[in-house]
DSSP file (Angstrom, degrees, kcal/mol; ACC not computed):
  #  RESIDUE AA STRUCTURE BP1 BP2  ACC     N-H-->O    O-->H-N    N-H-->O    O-->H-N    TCO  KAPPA ALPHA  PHI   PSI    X-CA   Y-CA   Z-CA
    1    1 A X              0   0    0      0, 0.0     3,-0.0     0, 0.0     0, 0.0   0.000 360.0 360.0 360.0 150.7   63.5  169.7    8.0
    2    2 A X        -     0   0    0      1,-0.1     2,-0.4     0, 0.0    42,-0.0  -0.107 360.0-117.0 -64.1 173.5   61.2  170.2    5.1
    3    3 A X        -     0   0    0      0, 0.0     2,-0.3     0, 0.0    42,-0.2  -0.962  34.4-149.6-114.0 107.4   60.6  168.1    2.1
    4    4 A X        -     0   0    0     -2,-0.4    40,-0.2    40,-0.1     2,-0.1  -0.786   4.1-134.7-116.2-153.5   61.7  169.9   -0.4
    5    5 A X        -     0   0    0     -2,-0.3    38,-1.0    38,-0.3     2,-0.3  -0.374  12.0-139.1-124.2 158.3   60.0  169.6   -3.9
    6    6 A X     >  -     0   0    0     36,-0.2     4,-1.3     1,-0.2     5,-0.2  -0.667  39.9 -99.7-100.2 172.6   61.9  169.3   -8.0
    7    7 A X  H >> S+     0   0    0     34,-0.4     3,-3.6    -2,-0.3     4,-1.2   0.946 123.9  50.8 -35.0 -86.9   60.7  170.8  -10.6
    8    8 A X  H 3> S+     0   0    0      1,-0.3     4,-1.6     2,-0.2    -1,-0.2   0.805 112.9  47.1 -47.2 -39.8   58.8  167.8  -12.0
    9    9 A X  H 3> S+     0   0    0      1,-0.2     4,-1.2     2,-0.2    -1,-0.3   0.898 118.5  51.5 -68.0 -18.0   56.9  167.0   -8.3
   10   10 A X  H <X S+     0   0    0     -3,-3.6     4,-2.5    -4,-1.3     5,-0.3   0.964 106.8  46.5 -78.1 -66.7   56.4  171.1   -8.7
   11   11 A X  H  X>S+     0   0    0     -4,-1.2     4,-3.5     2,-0.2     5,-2.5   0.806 111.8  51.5 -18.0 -51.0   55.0  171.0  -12.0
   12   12 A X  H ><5S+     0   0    0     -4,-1.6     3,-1.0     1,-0.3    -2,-0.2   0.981 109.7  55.0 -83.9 -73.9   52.4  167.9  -11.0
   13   13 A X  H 3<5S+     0   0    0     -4,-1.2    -1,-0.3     1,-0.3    -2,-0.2   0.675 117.6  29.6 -10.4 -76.3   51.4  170.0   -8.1
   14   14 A X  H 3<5S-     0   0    0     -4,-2.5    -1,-0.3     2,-0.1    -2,-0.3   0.854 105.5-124.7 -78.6 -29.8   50.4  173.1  -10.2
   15   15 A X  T <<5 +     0   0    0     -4,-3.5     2,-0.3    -3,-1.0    -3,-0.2   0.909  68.2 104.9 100.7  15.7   49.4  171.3  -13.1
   16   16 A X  S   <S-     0   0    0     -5,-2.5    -1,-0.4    -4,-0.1    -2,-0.1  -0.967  72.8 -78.1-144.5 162.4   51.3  172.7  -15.7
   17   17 A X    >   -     0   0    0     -2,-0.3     3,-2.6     1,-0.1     4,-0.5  -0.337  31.8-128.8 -64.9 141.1   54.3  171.7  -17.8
   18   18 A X  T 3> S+     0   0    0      1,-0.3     4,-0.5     2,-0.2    -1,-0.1   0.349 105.3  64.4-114.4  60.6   57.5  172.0  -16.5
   19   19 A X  H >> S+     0   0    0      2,-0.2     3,-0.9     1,-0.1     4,-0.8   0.806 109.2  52.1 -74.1 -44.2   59.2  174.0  -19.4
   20   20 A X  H <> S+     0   0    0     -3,-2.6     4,-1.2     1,-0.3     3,-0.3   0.694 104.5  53.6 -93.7   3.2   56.5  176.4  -18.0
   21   21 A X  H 34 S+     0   0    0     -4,-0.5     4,-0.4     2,-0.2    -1,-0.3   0.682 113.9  44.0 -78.2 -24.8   57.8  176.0  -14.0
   22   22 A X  H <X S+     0   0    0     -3,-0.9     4,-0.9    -4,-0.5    -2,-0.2   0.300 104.7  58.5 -70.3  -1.6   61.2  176.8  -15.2
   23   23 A X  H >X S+     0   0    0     -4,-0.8     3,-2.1    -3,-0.3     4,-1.0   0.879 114.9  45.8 -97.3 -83.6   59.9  179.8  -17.4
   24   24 A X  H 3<>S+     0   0    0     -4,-1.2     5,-3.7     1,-0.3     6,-1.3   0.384 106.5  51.4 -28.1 -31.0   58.5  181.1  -13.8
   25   25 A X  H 345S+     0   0    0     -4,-0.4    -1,-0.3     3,-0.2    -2,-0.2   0.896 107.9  50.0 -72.0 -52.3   61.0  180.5  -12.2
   26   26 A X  H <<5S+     0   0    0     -3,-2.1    -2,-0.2    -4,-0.9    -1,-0.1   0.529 116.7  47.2 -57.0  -9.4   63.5  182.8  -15.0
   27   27 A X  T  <5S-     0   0    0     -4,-1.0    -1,-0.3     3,-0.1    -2,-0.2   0.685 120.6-113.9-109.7 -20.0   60.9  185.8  -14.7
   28   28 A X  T   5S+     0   0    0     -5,-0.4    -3,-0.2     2,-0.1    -2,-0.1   0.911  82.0 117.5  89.5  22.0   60.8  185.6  -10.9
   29   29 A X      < +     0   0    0     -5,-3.7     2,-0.5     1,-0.2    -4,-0.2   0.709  65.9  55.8 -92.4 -30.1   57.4  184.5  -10.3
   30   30 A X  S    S-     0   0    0     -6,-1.3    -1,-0.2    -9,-0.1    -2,-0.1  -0.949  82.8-140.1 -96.7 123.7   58.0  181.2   -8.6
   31   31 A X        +     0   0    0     16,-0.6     2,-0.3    -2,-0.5    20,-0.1  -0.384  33.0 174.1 -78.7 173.2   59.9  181.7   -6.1
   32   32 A X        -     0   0    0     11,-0.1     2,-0.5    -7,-0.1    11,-0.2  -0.749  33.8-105.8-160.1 166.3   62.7  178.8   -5.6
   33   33 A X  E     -A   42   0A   0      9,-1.1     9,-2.0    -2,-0.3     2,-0.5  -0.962  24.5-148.0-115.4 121.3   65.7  177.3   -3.9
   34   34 A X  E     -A   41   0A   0     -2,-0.5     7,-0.2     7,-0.2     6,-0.2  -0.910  14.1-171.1 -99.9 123.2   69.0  177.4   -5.7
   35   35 A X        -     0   0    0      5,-1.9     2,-0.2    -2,-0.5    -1,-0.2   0.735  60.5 -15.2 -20.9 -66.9   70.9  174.2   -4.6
   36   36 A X  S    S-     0   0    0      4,-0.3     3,-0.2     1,-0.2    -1,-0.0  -0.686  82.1 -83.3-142.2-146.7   74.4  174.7   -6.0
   37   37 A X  S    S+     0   0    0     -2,-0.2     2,-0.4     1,-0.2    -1,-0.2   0.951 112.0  80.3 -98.9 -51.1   76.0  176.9   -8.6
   38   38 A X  S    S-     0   0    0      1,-0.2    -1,-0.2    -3,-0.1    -4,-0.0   0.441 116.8-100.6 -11.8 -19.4   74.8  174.5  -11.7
   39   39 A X        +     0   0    0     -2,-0.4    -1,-0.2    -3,-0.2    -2,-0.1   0.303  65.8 165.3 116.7 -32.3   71.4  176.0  -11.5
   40   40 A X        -     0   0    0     -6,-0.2    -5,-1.9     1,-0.1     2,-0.4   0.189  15.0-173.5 -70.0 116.6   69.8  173.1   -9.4
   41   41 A X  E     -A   34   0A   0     -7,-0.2   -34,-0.4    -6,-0.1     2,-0.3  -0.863  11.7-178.3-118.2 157.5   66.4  174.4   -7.9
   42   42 A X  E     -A   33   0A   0     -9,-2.0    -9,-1.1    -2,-0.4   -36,-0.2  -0.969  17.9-123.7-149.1 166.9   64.2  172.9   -5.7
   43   43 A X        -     0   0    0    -38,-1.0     2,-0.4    -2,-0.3   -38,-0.3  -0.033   9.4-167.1-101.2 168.4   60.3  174.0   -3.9
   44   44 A X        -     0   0    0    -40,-0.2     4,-0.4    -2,-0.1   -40,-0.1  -0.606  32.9-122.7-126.2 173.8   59.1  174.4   -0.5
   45   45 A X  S    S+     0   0    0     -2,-0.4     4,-0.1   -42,-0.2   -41,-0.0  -0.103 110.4  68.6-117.6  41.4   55.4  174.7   -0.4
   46   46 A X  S    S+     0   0    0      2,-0.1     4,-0.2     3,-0.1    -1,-0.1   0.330 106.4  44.5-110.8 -23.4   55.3  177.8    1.3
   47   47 A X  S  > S+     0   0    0      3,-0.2     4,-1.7     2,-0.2   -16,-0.6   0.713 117.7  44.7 -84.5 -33.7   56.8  179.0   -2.1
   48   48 A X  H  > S+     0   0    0     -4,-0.4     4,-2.0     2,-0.2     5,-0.3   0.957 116.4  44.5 -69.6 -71.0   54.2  176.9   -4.1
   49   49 A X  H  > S+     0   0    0      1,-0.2     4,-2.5     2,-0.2     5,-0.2   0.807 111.9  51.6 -33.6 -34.1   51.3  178.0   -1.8
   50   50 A X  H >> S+     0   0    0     -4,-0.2     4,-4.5     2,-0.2     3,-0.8   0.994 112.9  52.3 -84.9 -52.1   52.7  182.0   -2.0
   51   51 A X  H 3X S+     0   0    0     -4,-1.7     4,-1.5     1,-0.3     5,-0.3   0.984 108.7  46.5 -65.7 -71.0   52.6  181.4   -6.2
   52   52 A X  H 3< S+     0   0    0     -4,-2.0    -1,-0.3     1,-0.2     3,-0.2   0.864 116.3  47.0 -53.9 -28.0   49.1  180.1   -6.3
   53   53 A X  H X< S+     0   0    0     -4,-2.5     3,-5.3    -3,-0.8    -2,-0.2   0.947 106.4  55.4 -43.1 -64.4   47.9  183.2   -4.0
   54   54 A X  H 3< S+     0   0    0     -4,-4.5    -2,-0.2     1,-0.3    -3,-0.1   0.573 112.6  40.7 -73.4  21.6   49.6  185.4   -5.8
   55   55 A X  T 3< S+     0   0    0     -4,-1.5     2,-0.4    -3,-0.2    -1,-0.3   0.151  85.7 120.6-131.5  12.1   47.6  184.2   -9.3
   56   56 A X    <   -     0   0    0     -3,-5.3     2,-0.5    -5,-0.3    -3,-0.0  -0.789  56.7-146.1 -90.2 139.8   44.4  183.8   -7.5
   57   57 A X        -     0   0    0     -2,-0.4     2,-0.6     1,-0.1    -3,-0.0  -0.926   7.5-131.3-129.5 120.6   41.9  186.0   -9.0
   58   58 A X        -     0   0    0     -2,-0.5    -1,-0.1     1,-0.1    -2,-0.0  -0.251  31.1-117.3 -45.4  80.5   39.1  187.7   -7.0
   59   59 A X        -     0   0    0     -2,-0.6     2,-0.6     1,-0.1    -1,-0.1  -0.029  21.9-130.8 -45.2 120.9   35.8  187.2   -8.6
   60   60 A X        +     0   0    0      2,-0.0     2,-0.6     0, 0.0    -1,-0.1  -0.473  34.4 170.4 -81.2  99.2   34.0  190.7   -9.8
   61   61 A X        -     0   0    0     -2,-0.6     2,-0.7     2,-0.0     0, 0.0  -0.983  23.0-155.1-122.2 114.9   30.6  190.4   -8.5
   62   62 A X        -     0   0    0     -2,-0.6     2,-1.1     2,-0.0    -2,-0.0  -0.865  12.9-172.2-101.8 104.2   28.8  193.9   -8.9
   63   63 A X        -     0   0    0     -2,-0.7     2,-1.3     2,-0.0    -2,-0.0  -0.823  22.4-143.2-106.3  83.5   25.8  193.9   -5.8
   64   64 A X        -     0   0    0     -2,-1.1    -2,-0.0     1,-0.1     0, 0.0  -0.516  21.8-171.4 -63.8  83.6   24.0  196.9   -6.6
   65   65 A X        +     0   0    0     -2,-1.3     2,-0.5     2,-0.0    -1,-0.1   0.549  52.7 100.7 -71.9 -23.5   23.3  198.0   -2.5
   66   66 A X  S    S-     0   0    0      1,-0.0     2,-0.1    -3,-0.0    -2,-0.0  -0.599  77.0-119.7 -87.2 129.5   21.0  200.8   -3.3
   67   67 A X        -     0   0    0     -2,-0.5     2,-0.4     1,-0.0    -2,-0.0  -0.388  23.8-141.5 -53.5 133.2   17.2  200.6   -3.2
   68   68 A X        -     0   0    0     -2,-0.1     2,-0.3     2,-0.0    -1,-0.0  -0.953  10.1-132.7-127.8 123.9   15.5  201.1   -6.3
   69   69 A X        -     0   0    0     -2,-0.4     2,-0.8     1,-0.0     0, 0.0  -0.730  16.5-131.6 -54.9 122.5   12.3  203.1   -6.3
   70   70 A X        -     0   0    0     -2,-0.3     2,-0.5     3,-0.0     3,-0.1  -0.805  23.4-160.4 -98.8  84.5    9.3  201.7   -8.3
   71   71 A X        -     0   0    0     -2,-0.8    -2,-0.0     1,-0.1     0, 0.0  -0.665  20.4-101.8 -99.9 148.4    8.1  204.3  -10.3
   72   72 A X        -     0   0    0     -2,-0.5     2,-0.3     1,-0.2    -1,-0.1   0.156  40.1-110.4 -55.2 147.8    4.2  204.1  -11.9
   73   73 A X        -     0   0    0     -3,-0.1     2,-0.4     1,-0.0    -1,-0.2  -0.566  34.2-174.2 -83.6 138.9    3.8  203.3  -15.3
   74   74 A X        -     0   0    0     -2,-0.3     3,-0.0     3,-0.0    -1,-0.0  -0.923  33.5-104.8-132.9 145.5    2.8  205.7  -17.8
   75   75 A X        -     0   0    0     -2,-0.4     2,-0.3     1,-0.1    13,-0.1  -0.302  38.1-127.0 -40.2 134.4    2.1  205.1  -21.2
   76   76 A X        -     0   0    0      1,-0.1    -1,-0.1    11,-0.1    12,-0.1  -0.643  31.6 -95.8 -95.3 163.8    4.8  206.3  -23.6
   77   77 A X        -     0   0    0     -2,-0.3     2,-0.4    10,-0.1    10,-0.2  -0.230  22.6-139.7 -86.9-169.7    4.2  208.2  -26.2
   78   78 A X  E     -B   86   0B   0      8,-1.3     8,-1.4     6,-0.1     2,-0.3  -1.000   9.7-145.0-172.2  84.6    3.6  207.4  -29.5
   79   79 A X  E     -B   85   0B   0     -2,-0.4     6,-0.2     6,-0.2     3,-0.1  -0.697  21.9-159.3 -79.1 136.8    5.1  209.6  -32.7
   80   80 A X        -     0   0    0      4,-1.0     2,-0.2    -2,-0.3     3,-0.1  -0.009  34.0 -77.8 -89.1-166.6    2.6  209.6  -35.4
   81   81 A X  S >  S+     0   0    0      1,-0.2     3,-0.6     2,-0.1    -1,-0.3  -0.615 127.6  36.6 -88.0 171.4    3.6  210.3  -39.3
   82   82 A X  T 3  S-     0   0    0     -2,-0.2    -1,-0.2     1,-0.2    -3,-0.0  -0.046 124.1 -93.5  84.8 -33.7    4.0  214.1  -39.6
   83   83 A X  T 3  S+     0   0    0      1,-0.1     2,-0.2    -3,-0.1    -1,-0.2   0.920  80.4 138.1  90.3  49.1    5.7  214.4  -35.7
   84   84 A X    <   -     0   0    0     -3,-0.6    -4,-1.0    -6,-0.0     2,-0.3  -0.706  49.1-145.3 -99.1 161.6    2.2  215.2  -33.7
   85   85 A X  E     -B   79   0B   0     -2,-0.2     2,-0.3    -6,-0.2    -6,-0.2  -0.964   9.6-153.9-130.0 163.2    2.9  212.8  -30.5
   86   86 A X  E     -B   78   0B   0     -8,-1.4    -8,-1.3    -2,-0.3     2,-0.4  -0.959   7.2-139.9-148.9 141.9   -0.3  211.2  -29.2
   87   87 A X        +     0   0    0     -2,-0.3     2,-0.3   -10,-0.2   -10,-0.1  -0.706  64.7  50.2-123.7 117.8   -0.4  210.2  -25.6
   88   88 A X  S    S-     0   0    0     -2,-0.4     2,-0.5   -13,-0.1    -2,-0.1  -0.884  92.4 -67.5 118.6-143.4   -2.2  206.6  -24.6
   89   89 A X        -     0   0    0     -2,-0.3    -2,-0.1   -14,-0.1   -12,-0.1  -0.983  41.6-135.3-147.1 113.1   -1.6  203.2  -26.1
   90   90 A X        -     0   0    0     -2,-0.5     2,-0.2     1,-0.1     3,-0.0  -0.246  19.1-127.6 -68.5 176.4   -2.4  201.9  -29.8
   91   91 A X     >  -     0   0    0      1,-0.0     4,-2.3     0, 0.0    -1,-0.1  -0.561  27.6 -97.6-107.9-179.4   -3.8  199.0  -30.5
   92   92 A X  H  > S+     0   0    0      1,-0.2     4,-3.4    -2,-0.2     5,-0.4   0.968 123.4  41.1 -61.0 -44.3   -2.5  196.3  -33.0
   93   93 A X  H  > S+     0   0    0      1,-0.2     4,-2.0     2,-0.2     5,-0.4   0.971 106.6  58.3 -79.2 -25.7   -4.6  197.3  -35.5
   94   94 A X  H  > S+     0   0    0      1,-0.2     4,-1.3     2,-0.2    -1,-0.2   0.814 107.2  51.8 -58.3 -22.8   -4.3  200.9  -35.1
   95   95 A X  H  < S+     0   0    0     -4,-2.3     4,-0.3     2,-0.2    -1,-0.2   0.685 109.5  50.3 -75.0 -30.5   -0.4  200.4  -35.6
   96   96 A X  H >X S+     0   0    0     -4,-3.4     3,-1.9    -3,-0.3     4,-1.7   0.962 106.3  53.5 -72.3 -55.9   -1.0  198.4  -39.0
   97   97 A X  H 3X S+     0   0    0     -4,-2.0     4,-1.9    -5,-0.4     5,-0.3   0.988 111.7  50.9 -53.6 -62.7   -3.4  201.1  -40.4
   98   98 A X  H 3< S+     0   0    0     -4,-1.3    -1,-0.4    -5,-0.4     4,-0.3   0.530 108.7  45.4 -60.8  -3.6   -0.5  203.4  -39.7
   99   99 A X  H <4 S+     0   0    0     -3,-1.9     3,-0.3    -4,-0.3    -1,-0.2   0.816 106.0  60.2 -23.3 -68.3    2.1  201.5  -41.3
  100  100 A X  H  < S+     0   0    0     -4,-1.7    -2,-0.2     1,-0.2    -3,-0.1   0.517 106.0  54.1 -57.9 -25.7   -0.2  201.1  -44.3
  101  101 A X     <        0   0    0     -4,-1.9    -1,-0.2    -5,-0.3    -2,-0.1   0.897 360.0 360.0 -61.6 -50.8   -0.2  205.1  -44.6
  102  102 A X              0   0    0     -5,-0.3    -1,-0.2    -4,-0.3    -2,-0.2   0.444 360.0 360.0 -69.0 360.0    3.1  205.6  -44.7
């Protein structure tokens, strides 16, 4: 026959207090053994084992599977004052002088 488990050896097991192994137990999340009419519960650890599945949480890994094209680089353009667009690449100082306009 199994060994089964109390509360407190149930508790040490999961790691948590056990006010909060008897709150699981009252919502129906740990499953249990009722002993007599008093209330008296006791574990298997096929019941422990099924609780910690059923609160294990699948890590969210997004693995983007699709090939990504490498398209050439083109300069972007460039709005000037007024809204004329100019096409190529300023330089540092060409960007200051335009600042200084404005």
């Amino acid at each position: 026959m199994e060994h089964l488990l109390t509360p407190e050896e149930a508790s040490q097991l999961l790691a948590i207090p056990i006010k909060t192994v008897h709150e699981l137990c009252r919502r129906h999340v740990l499953g249990f053994v009722r002993m007599d009419n008093r209330g008296t519960r006791r574990f298997t650890m096929e019941q422990i084992q099924a609780f910690i599945q059923s609160q294990t949480v699948a890590p969210r890994i997004a693995v983007d599977t699709r090939q990504t094209k490498v398209l050439p680089s083109r300069p972007k353009p460039i709005t000037q004052k007024g809204g004329e667009r100019q096409t190529g690449v300023s330089t540092r100082a060409q960007l200051r002088e335009e600042m200084r306009s404005w």
